[in-house]
C-alpha positions in Angstrom: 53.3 -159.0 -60.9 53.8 -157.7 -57.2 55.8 -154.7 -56.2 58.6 -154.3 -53.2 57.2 -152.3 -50.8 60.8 -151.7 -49.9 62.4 -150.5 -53.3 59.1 -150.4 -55.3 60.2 -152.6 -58.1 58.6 -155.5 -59.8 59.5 -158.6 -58.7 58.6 -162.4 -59.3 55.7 -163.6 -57.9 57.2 -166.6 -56.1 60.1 -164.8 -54.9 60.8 -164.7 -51.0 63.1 -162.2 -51.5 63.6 -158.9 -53.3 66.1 -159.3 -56.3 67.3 -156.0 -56.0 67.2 -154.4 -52.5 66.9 -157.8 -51.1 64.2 -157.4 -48.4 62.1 -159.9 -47.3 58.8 -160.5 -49.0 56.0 -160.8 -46.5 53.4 -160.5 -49.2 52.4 -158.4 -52.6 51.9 -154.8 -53.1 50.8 -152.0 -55.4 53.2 -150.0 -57.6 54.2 -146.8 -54.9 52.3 -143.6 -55.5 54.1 -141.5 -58.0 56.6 -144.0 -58.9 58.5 -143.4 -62.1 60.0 -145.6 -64.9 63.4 -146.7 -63.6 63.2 -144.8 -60.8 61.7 -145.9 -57.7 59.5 -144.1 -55.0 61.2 -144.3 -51.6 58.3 -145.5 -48.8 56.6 -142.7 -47.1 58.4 -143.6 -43.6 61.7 -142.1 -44.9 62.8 -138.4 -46.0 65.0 -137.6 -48.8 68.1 -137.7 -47.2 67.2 -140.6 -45.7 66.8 -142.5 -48.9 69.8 -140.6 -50.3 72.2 -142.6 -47.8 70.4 -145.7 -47.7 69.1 -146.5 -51.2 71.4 -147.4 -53.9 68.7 -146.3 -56.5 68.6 -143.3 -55.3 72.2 -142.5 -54.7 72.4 -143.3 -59.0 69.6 -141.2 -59.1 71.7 -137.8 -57.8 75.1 -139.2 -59.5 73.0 -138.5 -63.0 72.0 -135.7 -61.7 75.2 -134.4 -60.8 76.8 -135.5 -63.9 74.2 -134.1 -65.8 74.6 -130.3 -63.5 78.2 -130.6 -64.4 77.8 -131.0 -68.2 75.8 -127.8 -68.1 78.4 -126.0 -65.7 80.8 -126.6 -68.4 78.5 -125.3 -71.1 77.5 -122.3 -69.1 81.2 -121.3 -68.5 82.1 -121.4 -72.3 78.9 -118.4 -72.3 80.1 -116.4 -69.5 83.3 -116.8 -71.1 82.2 -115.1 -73.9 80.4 -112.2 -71.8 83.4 -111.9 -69.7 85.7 -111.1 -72.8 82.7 -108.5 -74.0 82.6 -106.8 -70.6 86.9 -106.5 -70.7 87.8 -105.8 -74.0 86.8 -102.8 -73.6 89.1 -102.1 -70.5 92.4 -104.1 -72.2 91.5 -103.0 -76.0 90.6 -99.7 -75.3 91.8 -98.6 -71.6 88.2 -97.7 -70.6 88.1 -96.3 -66.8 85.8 -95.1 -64.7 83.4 -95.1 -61.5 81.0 -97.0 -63.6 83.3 -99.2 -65.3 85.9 -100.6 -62.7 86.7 -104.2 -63.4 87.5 -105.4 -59.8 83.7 -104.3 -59.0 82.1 -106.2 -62.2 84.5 -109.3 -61.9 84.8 -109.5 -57.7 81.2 -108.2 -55.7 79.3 -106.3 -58.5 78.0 -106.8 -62.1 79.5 -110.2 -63.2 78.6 -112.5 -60.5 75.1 -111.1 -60.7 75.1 -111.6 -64.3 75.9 -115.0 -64.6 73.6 -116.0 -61.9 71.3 -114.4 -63.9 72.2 -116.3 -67.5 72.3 -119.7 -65.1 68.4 -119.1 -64.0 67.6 -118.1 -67.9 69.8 -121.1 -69.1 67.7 -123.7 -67.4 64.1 -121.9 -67.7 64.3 -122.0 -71.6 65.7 -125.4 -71.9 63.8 -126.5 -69.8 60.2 -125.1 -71.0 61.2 -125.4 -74.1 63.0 -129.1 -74.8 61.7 -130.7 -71.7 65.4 -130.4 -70.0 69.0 -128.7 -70.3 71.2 -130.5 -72.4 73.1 -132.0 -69.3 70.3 -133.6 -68.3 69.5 -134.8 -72.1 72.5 -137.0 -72.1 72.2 -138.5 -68.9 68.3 -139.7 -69.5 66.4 -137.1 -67.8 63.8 -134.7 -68.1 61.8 -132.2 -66.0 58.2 -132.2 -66.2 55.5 -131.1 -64.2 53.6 -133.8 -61.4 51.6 -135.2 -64.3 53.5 -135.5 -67.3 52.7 -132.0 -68.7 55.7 -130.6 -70.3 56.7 -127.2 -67.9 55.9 -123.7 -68.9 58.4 -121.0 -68.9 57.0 -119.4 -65.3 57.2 -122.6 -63.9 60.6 -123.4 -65.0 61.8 -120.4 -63.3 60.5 -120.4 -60.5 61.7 -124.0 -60.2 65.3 -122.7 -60.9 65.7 -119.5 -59.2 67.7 -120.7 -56.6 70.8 -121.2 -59.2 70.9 -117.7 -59.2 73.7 -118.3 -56.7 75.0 -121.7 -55.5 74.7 -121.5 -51.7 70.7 -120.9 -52.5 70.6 -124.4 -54.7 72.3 -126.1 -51.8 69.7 -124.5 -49.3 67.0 -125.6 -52.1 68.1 -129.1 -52.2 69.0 -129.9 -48.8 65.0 -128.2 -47.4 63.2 -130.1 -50.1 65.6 -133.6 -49.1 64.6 -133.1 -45.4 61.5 -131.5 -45.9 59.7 -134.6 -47.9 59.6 -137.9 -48.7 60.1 -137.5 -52.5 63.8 -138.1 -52.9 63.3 -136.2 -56.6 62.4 -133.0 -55.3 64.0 -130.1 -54.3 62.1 -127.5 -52.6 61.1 -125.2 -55.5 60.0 -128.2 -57.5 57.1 -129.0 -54.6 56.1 -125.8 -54.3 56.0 -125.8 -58.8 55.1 -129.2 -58.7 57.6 -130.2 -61.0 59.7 -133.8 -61.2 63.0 -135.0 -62.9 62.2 -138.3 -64.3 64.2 -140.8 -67.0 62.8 -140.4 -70.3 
């Protein structure tokens, strides 16, 4: 069956127009490079962002993802919970002071912030390596793998999520690897790992 150039799904082969981006069909076409199982490659004219406000395939595509980010927020804040209460029991249960125990520094500019960018990184790297995804991404279909199939090894998987150490760095990650290429899947750190979240 011929592809959409526009969309890159299968369609009829009698059909004039696409069923589901409804472009006209001028003729057939091979399946886009790279092009994924449910998710379509966008054509190499546009950028990411481009896609991302034009295609609705692509705009499901990030609400999953998003979804799926916010599933693990969730998970990761019952954790730092639970290393937030170890760092202050000590300073309610026991009155510890001290230069190098002051909880406005740990909780505000110093040692907390840093730590849970830190457990974030960590979170996703062994879920990651290890079941193919986080469990956010799990239940809304995905997985991460590397550009041809291979399941992602540990260095890989953090280098791919480094930049969740803080949030302003994701947004900076997402946003360069949007504008930078035509691979709406991609942040930056997943071309330069060449790395991919696809449906499973």
């Amino acid at each position: 069956m011929p592809f959409c150039v526009e969309c890159g799904k299968q369609i009829p082969s009698d059909a004039s127009l696409c069923p589901y981006c409804g472009v006209r069909i001028a003729g057939t076409a091979s399946p886009p490079p790279r092009s994924s199982p449910g998710i379509p490659f966008s054509v190499p004219s546009k950028s990411g962002l481009d896609a991302l406000t034009k295609d609705s395939n692509v705009q499901q595509y990030w609400v999953k993802r998003l979804v799926a980010y916010i599933i693990d927020s969730v998970i990761l804040s019952v954790v730092l919970g639970a290393v937030f209460s170890m760092i202050t029991f000590p300073i309610v249960g026991f009155g510890v002071s001290g230069p190098f125990y002051n909880p406005y520094s740990m909780l505000g500019f110093g040692v907390f912030p840093l730590l849970s960018g830190v457990i974030s990184v960590l979170y996703f790297s062994f879920t990651e390596s290890r079941f193919g995804g986080s469990p956010g991404k799990s239940l809304m279909g995905l997985k991460v793998t590397k550009d041809n199939g291979q399941t992602l090894t540990m260095d890989k998987a953090f280098t791919r999520n480094i930049s969740k150490i803080y949030w302003a760095l994701l947004l900076l990650d997402l946003i360069a690897g949007l504008a930078t290429g035509t691979d709406y899947r991609k942040k930056f750190t997943d071309k330069y790992t060449e790395t991919i979240v696809v449906p499973r």
